[in-house]
Phi, psi and omega in degrees: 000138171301122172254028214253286186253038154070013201273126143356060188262350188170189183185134228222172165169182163267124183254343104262132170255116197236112214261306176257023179252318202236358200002090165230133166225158176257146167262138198212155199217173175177119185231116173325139188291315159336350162233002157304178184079332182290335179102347167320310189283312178304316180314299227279282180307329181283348172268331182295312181316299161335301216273333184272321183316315205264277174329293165277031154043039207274157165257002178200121172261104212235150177226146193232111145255120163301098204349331209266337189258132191263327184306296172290341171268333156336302189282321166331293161333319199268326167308342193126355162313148176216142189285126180263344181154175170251131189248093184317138158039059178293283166263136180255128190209147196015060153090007142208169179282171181221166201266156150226181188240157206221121140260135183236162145217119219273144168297306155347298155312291205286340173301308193299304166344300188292344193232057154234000000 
């Protein structure tokens, strides 16, 4: 939500968690194209980030991105992400399959990250 009108702009969670073998979770985000570009999504990923390092106590954060949006691997990037690989024909979405790209950021990183 916009927190300027309350407005409905987009969505964002954890879309797994996996709390006692690996405290790990993937993350997943989604913004109307009229506000991309804007710094929303960053906003938005740095308290989910926060919130699972420190409350849900994950040591690893992972995002499934598609090859083709530069945007979002950008951003990522610039937050601290680092790319692990391409996961071939991963998902199947509107009848066929697609490559996604696998990005982490380890607790370790964003600690270091935070005291620069």
């Amino acid at each position: 939500m916009l927190k300027e009108t309350s407005e409905l702009v987009g969505s964002c969670g954890y879309n797994n968690w996996i709390k006692e073998e690996g405290h790990r979770g993937e993350i997943g985000y989604d913004l109307g194209k009229e506000y991309w570009g804007q710094g929303i999504a960053a906003e938005v990923l740095e308290a989910m980030l926060d919130y699972g390092f420190t409350e849900m106590k994950l040591n690893r954060v992972e995002a499934l991105v598609e090859p083709e949006n530069i945007a979002s691997i950008k951003m990522l990037k610039r937050i601290g992400f680092q790319k692990e690989g391409l996961l071939r024909d991963y998902q199947f979405v509107k009848g066929k399959f697609i490559d996604l790209e696998m990005h982490s950021l380890l607790k370790r990183d964003r600690m270091i990250q935070d005291t620069k």
